[in-house]
N, C-alpha and C positions, 0 to 999 in steps of 0.2 A: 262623913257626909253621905246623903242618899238623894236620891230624887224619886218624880213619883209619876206613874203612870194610871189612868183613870179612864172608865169605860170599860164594859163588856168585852168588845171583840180587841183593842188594842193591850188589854193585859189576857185576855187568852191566847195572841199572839207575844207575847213575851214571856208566858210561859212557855210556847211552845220553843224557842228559839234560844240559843244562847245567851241572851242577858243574866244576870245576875238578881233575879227576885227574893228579900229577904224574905219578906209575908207578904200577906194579905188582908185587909181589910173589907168587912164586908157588913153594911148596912145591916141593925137590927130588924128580925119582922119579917111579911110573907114574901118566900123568893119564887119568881117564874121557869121557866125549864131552862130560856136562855142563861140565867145569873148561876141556877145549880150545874149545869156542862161546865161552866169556867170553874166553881170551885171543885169539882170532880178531878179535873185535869189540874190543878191544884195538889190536889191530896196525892194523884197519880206520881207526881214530882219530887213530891216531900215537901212543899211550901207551905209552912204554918198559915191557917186559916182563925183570923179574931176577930169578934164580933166588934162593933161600933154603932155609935151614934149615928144618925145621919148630918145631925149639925157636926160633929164634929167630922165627917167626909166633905160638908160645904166648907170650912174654916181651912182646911187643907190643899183644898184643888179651888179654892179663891170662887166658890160656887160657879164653879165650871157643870157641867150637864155629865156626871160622873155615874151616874145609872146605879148608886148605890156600892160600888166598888172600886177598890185603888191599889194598887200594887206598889211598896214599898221597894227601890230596885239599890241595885249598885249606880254610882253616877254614872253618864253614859259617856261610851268611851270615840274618840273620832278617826276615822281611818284615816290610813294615808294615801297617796296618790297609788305608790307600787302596791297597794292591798288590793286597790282594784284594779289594775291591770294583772297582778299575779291571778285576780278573781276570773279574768278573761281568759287567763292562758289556761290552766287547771279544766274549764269546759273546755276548753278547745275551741274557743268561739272570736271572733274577729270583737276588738274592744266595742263596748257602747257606754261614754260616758255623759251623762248630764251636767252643763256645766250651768250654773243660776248665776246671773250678773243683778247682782241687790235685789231678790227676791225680797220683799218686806214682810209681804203680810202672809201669816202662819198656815191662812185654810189656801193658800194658793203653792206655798210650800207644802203641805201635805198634802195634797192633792197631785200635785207632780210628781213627788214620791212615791205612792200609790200606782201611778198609771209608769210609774219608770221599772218599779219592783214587775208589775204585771204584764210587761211586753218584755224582759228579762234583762232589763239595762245592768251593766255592771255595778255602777257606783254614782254616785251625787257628787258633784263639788261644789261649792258653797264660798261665799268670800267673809274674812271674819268681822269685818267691820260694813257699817249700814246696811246688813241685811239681816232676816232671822233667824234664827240657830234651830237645834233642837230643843223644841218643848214641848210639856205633854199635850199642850193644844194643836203640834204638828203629830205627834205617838197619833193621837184622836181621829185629824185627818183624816190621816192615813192610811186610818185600819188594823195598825199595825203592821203595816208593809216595812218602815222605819227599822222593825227589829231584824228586816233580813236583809238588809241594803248597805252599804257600805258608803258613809258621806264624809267627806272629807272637807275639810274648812283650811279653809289658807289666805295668805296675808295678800297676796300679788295672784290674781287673775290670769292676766297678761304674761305673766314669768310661766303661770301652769298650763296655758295655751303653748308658750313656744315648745317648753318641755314635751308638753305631747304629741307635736308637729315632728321632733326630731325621734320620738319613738315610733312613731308611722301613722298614726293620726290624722286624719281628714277634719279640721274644724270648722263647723259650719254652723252661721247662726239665722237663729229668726227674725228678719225685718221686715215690716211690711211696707216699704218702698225696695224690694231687693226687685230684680228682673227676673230672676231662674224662680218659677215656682218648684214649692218643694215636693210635686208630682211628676217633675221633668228634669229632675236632679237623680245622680246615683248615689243613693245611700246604702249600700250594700258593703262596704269596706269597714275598716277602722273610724270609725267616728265620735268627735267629741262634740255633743248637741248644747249650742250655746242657746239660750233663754233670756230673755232682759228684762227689765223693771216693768212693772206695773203701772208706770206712767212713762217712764222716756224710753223704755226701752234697753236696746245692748247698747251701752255708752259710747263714745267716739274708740278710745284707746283701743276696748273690749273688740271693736267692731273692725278697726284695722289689722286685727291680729288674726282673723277670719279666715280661712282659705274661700270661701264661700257662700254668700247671703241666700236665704230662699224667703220667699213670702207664701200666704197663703192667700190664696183667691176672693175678690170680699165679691159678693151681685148683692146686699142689700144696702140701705142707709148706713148703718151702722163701718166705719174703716177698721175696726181693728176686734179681736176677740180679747180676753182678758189674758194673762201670762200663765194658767192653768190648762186652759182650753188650747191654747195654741202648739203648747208644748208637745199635749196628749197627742194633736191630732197631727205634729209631726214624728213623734214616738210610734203609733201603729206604723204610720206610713215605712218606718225605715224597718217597723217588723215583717212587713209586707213584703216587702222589698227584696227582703234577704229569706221567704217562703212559709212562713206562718208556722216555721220548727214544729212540724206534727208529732205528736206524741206528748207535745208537753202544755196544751192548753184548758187543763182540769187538774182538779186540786188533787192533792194524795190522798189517795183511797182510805188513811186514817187519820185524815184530818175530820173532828169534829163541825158536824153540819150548827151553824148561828144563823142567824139573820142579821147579814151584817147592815142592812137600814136602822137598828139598833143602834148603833153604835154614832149615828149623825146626826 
């Protein structure tokens, strides 16, 4: 079995990263600077480079907006809970995990993804039934942040809150009816950041198991942000929080410059 990852910057991020890429497919006909960087970095690898059809790139990624390239990968694999917490301990860093209570829809899971990899969250967790997985339309997202993040999918929510609570874990979620905004809260500790649906929210059960509710402050018409946007804008905060770890907010000096608006 293989799966498939599609777009400019999420398969130049999977090459750069340990996934498993067999080849590469790559749209017949004129390529731009951004599409020849990816297959450079490609070749740098060893990753067999083959020409294709463009129909036959739409008939594969279900004409998904694949930018003329697709990366044939290993399936992908899911962490477990101790992979991110080992992940925490290894920096040296007080945990930060994202926990999604039925995220559904795929650009709101890549997207939190994204912004969890880039304020340097440990890991995802994810529940494995009515919510979304990993797929290339999350890889997409994302960015490719996906291939450096470590998500974990589990059956019991609720059993992986208490587990974290007894490893030292401060679990605290997003509601917006909670009292404590989440600018007058300490988020500097161990923290597992609960997130809820896109429509209800963090569920009863999900929400009793909380050590701590925050909301975000609404002054327009509108009551609520989407579950993308709220996440993010409790993510900088707890990066903030804990001193905007200088030194570490620019890319590595040999990572390949793209335009990742490309890639959305």
């Amino acid at each position: 079995m293989a799966d498939y990852i599609w777009g400019r910057y999420p398969v130049l991020e999977a090459l750069r990263s340990r996934r498993r890429v067999h080849r590469i497919l790559v749209a017949q006909g004129p390529r731009d600077p951004a599409l020849t960087q990816v297959l450079d970095q490609a070749r740098r690898v060893g990753v067999p480079v083959e020409n294709s059809s463009r129909r036959h790139l739409d008939e594969i990624s279900n004409h998904a907006n694949h930018q003329g390239i697709l990366a044939v990968t290993a399936p992908r694999q899911y962490a477990e809970i101790d992979d991110i917490l080992r992940r925490a301990e290894d920096l040296g860093e007080p945990p930060l995990v994202v926990v999604l209570d039925a995220i559904q829809d795929v650009q709101n899971l890549g997207s939190l993804i994204r912004t969890a990899e880039a304020v340097g969250a440990h890991g995802i967790v994810i529940p494995e039934h009515r919510a979304a997985g990993l797929t290339p339309a999350v890889d997409k997202t994302s960015a490719g942040a996906v291939e450096f993040l470590p998500v974990a999918r589990v059956t019991n929510l609720t059993r992986v809150l208490d587990d974290l609570k007894k490893r030292g874990l401060w679990c605290i979620g997003l509601d917006g009816e909670a009292k404590t905004r989440f600018d007058q809260a300490n988020l500097t500790g161990p923290i597992a950041l609960v997130v809820g649906n896109e429509g209800k929210g963090i569920s009863r059960l999900v929400r009793d198991h909380c050590d701590l509710l925050i909301r975000l402050p609404m002054r327009g018409h509108v009551r609520s942000l989407n579950a993308a946007n709220a996440g993010s804008i409790a993510l900088y905060e707890i990066w903030r929080q804990r001193g905007w770890a200088t030194g570490q907010d620019a890319a590595p000096a040999d990572m390949t410059e793209i335009d990742v608006t490309e890639s959305e």
